[in-house]
NUPAGU-912888 format. One record per atom (N, C-alpha, C, O): residue number from 1; residue in three letters; x, y, z. Coordinates in steps of 0.1 Angstrom, whole numbers. Example, Ala and Ser with C-alpha at 12.3 -4.5 7.8 and 13.67 -1.06 7.14 Angstrom:
- 1;Ala;132;-57;78
- 1;Ala;123;-45;78
- 1;Ala;132;-33;78
- 1;Ala;142;-33;85
- 2;Ser;128;-22;71
- 2;Ser;137;-11;71
- 2;Ser;129;0;79
- 2;Ser;134;11;80
% end
This chain:
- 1;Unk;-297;-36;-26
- 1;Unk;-283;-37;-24
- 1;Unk;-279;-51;-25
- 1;Unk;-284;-60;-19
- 2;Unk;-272;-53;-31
- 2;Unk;-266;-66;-38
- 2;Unk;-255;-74;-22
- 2;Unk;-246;-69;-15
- 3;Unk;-261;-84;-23
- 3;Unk;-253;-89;-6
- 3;Unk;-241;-101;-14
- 3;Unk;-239;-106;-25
- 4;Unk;-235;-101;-4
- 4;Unk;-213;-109;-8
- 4;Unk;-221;-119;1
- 4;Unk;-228;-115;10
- 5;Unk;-218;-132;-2
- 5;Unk;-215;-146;8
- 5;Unk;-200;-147;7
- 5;Unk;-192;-148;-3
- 6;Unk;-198;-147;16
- 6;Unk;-180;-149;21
- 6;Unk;-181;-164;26
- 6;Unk;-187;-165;37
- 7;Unk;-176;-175;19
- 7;Unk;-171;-188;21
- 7;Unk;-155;-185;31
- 7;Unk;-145;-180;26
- 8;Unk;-157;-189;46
- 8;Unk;-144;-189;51
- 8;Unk;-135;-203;54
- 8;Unk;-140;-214;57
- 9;Unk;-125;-200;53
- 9;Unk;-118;-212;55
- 9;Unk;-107;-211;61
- 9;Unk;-97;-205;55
- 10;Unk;-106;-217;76
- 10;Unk;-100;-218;86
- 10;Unk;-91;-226;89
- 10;Unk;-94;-234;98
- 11;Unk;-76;-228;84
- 11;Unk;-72;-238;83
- 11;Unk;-63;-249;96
- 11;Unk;-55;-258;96
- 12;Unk;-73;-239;107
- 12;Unk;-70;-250;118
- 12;Unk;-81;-257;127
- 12;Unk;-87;-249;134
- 13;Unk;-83;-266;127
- 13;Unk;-94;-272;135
- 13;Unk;-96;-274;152
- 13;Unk;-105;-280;158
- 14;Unk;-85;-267;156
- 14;Unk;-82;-265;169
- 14;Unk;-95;-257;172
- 14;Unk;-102;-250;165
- 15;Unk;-97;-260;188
- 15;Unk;-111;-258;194
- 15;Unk;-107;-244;195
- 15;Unk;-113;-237;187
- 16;Unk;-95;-237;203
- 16;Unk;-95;-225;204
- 16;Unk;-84;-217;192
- 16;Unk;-75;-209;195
- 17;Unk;-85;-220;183
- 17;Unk;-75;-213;170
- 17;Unk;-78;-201;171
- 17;Unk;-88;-198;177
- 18;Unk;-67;-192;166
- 18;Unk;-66;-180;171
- 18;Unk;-70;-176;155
- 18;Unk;-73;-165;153
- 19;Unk;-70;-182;146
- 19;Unk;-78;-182;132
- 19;Unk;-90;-178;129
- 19;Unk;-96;-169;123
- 20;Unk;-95;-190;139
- 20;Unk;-108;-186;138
- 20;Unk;-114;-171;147
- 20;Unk;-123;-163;146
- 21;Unk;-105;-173;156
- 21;Unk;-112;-160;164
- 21;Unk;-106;-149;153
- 21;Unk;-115;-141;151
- 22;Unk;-97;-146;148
- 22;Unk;-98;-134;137
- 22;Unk;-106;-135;126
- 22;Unk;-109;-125;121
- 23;Unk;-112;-149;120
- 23;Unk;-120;-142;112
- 23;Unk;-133;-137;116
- 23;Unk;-140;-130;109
- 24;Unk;-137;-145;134
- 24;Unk;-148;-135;137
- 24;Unk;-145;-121;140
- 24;Unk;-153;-113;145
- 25;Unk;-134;-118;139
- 25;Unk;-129;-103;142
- 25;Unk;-131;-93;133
- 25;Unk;-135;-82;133
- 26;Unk;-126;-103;122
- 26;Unk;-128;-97;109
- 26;Unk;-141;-94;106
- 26;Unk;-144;-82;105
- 27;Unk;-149;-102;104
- 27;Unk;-162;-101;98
- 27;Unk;-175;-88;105
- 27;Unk;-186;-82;102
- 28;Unk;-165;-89;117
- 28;Unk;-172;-73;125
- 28;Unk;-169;-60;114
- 28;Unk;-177;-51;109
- 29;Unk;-158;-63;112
- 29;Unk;-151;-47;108
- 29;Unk;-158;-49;92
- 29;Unk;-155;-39;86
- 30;Unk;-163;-55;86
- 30;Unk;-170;-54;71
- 30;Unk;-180;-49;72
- 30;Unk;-185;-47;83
- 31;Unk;-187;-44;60
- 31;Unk;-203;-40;57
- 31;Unk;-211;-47;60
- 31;Unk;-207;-58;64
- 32;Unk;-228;-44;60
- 32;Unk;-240;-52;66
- 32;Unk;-237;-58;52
- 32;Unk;-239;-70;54
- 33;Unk;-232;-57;39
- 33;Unk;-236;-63;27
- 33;Unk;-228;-78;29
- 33;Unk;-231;-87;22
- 34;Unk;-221;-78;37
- 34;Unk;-215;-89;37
- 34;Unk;-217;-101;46
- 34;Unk;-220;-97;57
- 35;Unk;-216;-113;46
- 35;Unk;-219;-124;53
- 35;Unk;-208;-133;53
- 35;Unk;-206;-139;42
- 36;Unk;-202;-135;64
- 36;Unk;-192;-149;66
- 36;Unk;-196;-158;72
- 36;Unk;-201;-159;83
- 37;Unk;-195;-165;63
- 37;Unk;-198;-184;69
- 37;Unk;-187;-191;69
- 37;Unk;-180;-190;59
- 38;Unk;-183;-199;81
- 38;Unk;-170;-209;79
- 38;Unk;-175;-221;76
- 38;Unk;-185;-227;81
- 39;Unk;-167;-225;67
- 39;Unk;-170;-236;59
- 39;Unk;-162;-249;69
- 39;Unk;-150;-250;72
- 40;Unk;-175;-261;73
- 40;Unk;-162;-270;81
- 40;Unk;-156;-280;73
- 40;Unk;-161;-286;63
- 41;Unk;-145;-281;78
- 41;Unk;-133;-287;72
- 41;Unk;-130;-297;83
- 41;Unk;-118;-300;83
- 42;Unk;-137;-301;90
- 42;Unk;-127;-311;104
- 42;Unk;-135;-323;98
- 42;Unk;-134;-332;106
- 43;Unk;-142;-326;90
- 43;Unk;-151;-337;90
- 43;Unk;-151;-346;77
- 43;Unk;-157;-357;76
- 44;Unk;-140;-338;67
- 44;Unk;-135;-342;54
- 44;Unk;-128;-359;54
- 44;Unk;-120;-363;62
- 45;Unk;-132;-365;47
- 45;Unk;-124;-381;48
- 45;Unk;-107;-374;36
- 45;Unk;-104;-364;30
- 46;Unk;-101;-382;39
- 46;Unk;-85;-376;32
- 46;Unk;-88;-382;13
- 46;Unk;-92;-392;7
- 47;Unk;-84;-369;13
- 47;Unk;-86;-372;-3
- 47;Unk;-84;-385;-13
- 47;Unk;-72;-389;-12
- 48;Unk;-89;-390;-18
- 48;Unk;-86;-406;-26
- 48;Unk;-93;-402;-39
- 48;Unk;-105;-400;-39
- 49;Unk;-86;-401;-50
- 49;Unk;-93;-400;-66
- 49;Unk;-100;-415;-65
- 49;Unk;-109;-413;-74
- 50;Unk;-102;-423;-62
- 50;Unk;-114;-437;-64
- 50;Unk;-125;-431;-55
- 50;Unk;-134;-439;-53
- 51;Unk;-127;-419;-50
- 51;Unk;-135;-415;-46
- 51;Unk;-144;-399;-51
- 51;Unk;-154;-394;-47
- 52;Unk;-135;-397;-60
- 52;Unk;-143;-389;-72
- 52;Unk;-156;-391;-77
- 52;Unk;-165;-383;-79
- 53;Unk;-155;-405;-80
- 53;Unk;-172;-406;-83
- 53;Unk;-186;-406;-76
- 53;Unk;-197;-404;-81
- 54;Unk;-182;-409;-64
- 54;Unk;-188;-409;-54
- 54;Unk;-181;-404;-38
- 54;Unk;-175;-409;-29
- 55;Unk;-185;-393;-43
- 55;Unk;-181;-383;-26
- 55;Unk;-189;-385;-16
- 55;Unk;-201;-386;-17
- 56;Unk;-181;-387;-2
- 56;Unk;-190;-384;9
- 56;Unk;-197;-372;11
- 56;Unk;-194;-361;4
- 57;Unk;-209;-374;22
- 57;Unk;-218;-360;19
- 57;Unk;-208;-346;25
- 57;Unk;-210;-334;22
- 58;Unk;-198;-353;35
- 58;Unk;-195;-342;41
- 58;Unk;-186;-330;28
- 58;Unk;-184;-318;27
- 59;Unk;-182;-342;18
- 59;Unk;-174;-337;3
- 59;Unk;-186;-325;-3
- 59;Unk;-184;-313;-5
- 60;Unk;-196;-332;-6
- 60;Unk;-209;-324;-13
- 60;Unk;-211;-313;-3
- 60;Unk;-209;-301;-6
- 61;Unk;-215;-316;9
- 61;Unk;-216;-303;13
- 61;Unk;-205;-289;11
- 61;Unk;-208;-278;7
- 62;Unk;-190;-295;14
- 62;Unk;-178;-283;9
- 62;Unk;-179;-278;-6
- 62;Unk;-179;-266;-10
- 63;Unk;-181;-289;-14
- 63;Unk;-182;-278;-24
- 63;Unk;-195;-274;-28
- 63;Unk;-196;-267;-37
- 64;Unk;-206;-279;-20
- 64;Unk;-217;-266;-29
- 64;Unk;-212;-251;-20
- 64;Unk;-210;-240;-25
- 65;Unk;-211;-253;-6
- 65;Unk;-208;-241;3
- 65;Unk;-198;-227;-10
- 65;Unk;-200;-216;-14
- 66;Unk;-183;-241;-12
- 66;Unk;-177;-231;-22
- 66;Unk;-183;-228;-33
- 66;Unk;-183;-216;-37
- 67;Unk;-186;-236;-39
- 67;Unk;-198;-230;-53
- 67;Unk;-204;-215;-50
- 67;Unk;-200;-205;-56
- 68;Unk;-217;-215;-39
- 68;Unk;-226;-205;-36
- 68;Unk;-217;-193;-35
- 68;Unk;-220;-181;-38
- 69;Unk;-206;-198;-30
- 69;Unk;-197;-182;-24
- 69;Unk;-197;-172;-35
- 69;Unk;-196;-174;-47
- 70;Unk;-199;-159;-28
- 70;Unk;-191;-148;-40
- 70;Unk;-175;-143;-43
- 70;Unk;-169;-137;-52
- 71;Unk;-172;-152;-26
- 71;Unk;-156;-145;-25
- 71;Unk;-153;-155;-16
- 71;Unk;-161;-163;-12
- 72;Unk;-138;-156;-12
- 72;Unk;-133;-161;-2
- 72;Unk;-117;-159;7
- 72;Unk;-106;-155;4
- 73;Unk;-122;-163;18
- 73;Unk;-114;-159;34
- 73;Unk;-105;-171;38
- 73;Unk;-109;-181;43
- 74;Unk;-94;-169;35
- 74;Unk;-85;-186;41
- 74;Unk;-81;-174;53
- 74;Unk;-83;-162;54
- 75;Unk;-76;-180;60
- 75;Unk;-71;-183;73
- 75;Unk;-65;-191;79
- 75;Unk;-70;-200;87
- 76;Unk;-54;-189;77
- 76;Unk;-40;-202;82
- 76;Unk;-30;-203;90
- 76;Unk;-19;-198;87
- 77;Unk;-32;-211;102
- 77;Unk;-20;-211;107
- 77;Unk;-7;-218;98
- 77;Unk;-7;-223;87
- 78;Unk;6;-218;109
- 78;Unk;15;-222;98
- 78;Unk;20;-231;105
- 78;Unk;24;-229;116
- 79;Unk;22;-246;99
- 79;Unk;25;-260;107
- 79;Unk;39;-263;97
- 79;Unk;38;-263;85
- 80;Unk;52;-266;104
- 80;Unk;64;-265;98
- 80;Unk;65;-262;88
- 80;Unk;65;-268;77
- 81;Unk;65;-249;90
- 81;Unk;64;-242;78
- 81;Unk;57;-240;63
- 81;Unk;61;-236;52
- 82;Unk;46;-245;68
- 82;Unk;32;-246;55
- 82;Unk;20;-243;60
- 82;Unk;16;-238;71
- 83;Unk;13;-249;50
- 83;Unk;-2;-254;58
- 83;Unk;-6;-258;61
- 83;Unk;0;-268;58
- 84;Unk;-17;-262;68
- 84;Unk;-16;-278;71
- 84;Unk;-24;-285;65
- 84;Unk;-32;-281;57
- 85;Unk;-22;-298;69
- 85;Unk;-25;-311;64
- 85;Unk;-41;-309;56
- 85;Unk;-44;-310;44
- 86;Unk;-51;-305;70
- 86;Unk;-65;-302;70
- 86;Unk;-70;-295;56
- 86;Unk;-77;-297;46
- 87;Unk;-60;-284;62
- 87;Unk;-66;-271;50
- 87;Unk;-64;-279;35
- 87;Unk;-74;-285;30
- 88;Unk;-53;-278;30
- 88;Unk;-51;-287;18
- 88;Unk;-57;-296;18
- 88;Unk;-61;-298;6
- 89;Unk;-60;-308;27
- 89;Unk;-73;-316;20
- 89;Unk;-86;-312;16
- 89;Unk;-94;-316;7
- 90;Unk;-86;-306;22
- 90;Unk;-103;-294;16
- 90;Unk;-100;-288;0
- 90;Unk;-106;-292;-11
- 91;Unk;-89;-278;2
- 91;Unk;-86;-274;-12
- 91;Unk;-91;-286;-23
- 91;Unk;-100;-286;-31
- 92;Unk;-80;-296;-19
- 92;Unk;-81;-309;-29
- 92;Unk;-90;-315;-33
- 92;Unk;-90;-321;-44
- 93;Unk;-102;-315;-21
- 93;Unk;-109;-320;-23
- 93;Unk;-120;-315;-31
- 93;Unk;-127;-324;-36
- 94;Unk;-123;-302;-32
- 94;Unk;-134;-289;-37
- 94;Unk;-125;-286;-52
- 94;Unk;-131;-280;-60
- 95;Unk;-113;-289;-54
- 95;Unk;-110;-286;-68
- 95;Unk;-109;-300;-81
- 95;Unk;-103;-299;-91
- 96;Unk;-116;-310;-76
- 96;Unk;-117;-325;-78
- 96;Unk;-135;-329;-82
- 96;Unk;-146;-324;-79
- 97;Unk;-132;-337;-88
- 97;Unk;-125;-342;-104
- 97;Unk;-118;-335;-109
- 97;Unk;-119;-323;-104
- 98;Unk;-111;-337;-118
- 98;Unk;-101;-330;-129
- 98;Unk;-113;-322;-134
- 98;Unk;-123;-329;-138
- 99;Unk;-113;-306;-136
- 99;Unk;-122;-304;-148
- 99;Unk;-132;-293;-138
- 99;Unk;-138;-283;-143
- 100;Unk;-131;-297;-127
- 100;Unk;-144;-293;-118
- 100;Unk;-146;-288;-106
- 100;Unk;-155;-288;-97
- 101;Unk;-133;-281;-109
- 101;Unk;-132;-273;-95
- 101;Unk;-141;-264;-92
- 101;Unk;-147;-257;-100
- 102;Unk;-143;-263;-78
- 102;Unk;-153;-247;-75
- 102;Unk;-147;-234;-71
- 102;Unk;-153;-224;-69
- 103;Unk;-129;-237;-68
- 103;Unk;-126;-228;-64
- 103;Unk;-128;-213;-79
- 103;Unk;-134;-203;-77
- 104;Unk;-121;-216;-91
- 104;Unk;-116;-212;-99
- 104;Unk;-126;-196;-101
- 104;Unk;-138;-197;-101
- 105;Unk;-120;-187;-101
- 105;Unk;-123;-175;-105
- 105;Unk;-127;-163;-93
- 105;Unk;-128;-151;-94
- 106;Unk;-129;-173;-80
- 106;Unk;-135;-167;-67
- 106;Unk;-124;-159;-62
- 106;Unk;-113;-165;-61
- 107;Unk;-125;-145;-57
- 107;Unk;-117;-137;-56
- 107;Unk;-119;-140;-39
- 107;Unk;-130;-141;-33
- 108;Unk;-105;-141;-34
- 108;Unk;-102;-141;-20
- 108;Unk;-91;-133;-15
- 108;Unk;-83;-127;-21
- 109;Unk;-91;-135;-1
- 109;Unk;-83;-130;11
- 109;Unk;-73;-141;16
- 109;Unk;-77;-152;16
- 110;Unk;-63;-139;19
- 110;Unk;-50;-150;23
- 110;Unk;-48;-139;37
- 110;Unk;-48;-127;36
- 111;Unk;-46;-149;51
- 111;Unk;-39;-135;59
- 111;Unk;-43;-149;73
- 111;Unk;-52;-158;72
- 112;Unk;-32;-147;85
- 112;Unk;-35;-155;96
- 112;Unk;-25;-151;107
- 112;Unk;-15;-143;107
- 113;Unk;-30;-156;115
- 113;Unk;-21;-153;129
- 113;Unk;-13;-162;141
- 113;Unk;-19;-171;147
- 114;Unk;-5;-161;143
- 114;Unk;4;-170;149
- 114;Unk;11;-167;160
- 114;Unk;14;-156;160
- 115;Unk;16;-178;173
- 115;Unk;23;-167;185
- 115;Unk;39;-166;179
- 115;Unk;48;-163;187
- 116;Unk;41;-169;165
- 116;Unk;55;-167;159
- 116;Unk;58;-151;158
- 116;Unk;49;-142;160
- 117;Unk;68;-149;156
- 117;Unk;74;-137;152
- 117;Unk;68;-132;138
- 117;Unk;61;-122;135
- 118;Unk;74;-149;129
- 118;Unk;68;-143;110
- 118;Unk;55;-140;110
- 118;Unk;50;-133;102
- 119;Unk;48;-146;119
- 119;Unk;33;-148;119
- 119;Unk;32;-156;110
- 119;Unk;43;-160;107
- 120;Unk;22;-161;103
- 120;Unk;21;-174;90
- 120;Unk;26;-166;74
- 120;Unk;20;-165;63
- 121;Unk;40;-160;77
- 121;Unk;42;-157;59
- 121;Unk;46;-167;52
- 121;Unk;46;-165;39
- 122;Unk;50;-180;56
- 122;Unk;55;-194;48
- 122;Unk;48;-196;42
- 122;Unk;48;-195;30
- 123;Unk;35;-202;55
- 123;Unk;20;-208;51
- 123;Unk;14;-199;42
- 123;Unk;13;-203;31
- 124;Unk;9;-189;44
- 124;Unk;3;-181;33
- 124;Unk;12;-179;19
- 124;Unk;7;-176;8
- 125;Unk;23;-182;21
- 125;Unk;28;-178;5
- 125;Unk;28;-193;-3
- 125;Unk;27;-193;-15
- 126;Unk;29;-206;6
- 126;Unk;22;-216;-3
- 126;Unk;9;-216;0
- 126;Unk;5;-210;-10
- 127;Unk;2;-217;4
- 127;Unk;-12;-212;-1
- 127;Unk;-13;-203;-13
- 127;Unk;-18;-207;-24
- 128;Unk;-11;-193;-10
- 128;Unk;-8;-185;-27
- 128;Unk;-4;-195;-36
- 128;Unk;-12;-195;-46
- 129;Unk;3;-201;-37
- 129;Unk;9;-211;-51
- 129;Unk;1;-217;-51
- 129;Unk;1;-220;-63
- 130;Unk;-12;-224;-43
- 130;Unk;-20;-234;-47
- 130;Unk;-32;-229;-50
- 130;Unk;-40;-238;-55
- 131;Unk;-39;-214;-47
- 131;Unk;-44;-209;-47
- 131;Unk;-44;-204;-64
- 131;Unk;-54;-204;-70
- 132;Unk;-32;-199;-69
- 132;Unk;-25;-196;-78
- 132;Unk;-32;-208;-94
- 132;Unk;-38;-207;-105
- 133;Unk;-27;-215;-88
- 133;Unk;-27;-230;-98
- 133;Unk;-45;-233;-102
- 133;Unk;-51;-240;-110
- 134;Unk;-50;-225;-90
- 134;Unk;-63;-229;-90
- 134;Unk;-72;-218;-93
- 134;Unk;-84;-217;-90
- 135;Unk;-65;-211;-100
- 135;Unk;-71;-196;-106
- 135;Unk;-82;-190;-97
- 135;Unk;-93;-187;-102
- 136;Unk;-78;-189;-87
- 136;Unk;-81;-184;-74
- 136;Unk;-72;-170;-72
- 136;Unk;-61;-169;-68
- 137;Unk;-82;-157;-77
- 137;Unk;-72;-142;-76
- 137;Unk;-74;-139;-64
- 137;Unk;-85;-135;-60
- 138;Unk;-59;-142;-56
- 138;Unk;-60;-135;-44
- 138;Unk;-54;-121;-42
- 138;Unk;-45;-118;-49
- 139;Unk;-59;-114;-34
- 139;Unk;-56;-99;-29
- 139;Unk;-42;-99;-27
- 139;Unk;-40;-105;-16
- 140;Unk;-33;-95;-33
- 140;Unk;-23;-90;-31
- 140;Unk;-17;-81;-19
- 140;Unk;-9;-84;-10
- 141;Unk;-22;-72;-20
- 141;Unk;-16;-63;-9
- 141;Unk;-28;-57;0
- 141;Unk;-39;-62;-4
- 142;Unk;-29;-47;11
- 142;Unk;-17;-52;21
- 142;Unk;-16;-67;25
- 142;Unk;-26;-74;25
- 143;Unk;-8;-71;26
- 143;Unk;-3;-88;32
- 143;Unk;-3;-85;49
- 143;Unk;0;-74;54
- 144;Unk;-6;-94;56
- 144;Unk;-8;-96;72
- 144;Unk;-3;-109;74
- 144;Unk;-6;-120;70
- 145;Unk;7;-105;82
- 145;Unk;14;-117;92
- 145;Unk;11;-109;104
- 145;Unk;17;-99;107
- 146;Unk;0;-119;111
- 146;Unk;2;-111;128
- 146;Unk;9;-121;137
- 146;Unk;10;-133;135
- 147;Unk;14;-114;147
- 147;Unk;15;-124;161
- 147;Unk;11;-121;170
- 147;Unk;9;-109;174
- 148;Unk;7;-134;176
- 148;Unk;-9;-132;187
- 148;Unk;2;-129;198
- 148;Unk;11;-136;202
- 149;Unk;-1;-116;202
- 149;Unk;0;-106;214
- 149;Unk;-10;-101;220
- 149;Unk;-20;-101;213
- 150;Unk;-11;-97;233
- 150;Unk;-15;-92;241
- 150;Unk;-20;-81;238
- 150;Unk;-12;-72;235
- 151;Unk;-38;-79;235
- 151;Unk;-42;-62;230
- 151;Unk;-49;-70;213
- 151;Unk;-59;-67;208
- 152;Unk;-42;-78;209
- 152;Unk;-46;-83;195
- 152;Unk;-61;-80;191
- 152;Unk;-63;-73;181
- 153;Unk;-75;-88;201
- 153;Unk;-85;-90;200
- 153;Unk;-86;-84;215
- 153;Unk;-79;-86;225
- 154;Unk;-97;-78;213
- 154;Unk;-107;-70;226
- 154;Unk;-116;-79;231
- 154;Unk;-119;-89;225
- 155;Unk;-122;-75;247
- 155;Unk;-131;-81;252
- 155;Unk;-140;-88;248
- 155;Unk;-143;-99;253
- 156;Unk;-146;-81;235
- 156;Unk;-158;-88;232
- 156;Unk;-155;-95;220
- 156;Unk;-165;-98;213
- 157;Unk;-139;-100;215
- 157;Unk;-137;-108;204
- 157;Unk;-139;-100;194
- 157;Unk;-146;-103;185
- 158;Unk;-131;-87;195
- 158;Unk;-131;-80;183
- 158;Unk;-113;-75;179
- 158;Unk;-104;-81;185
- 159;Unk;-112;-69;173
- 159;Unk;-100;-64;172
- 159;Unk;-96;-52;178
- 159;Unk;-104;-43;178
- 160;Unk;-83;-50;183
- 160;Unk;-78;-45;199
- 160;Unk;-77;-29;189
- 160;Unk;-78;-28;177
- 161;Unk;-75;-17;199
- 161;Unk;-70;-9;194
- 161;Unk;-58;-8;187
- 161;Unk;-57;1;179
- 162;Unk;-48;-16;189
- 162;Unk;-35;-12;185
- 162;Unk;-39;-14;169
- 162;Unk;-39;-5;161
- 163;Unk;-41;-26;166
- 163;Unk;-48;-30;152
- 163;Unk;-55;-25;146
- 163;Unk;-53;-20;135
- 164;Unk;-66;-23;153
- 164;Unk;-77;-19;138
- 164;Unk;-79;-13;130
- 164;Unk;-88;-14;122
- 165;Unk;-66;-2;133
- 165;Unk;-67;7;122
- 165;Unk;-63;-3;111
- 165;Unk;-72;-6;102
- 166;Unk;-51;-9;111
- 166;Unk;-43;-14;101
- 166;Unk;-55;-26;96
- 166;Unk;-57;-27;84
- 167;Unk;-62;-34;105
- 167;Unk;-68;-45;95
- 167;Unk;-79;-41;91
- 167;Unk;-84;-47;82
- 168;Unk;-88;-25;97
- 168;Unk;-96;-19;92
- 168;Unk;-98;-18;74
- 168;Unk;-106;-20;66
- 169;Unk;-82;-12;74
- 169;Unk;-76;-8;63
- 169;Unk;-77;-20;51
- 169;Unk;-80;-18;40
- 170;Unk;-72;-34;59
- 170;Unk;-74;-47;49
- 170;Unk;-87;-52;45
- 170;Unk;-91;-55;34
- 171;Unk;-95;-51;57
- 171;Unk;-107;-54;51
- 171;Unk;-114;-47;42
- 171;Unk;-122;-53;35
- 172;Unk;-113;-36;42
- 172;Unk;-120;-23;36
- 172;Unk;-111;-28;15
- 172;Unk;-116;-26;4
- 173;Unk;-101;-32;16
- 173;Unk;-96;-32;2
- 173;Unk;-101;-45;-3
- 173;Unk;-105;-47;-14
- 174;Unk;-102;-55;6
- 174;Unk;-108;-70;8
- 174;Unk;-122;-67;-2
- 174;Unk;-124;-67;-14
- 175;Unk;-131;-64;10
- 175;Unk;-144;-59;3
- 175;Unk;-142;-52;-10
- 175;Unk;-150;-53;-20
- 176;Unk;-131;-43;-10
- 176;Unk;-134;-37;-28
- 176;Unk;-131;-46;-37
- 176;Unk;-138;-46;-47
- 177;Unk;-120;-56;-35
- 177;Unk;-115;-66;-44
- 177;Unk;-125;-76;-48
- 177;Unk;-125;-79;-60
- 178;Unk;-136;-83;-38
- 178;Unk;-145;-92;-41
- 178;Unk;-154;-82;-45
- 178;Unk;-161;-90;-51
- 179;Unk;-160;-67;-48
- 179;Unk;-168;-59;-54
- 179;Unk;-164;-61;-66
- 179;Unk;-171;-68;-74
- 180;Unk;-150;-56;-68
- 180;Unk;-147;-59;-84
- 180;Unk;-148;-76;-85
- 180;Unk;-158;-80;-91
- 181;Unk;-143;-82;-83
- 181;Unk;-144;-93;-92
- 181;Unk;-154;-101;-94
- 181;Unk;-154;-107;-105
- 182;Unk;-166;-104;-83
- 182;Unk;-177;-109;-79
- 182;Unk;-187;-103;-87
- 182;Unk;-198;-109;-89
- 183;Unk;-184;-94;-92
- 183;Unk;-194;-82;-104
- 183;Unk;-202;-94;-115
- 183;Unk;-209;-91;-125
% end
């Protein structure tokens, strides 16, 4: 059986992000074929092109992580209304030099949670445009904006009943999307 490395990326660095606890939520509800790794992003120096030629290791390490991937998981909260700072320097930095990006062709997931009403649809829809530019095909539909309510994630850090049918449902198209394209 042919196994998926799922490259995740979490675009808040907050000790308790409600990000990251969904994508350990998420990665419950997938196949044994699959494996999520969060890729860290808190340790990145801020992008500088005089630094293309020579990247820090913590640079080399993000993009071989994205290289190896078969697919990938963003996860974003939404900071006045975008992304934040963090996440996008990662992007920037893994699609750098000109010429040499690792994102390009890797089939991903866009989706995050927030104690807002919209849940992150700002943030996720630029993310899409940069994801876009970076020939990065993301999953289209269903789209997920949650808000962290009460019942969201269960005792043991999984996803609550009220949910899981519904993100059951996302992850299940998730995994078909990186089947097809990861082929």
């Amino acid at each position: 059986m042919k196994r998926y490395n799922i490259a995740v990326v979490v675009g808040s660095i907050r000790k308790d992000s409600l990000n990251r606890k969904l994508a350990g939520a998420l990665a419950k509800l997938a196949p044994p074929e699959f494996s999520f790794g969060t890729v860290r992003i808190d340790d990145l120096p801020l992008y500088n092109q005089d630094d293309d030629g020579n990247p820090a290791a913590a640079v080399t390490r993000l993009r071989g992580e994205i290289a190896a991937a078969d697919g990938l998981l963003f996860l974003t909260p939404e900071y006045n209304r975008s992304i934040p700072g963090v996440l996008k320097n990662a992007i920037d930095h893994a699609s750098r030099p000109w010429g040499k990006s690792v994102w390009g062709g890797k089939p991903a997931g866009v989706l995050g949670v927030s104690v807002g009403a919209i849940g992150t649809a700002l943030a996720q829809q630029h993310l899409r445009n940069v994801l876009a530019y970076l020939d990065v095909p993301v999953l289209g539909q269903p789209e997920v904006f949650l808000q962290a309510k009460e019942g969201l994630f269960d005792a043991d850090g999984g996803i609550g009943p009220d949910s899981r049918a519904f993100l059951q449902g996302w992850v299940d198209r998730y995994v078909a999307w990186v089947k097809k394209l990861a082929a």
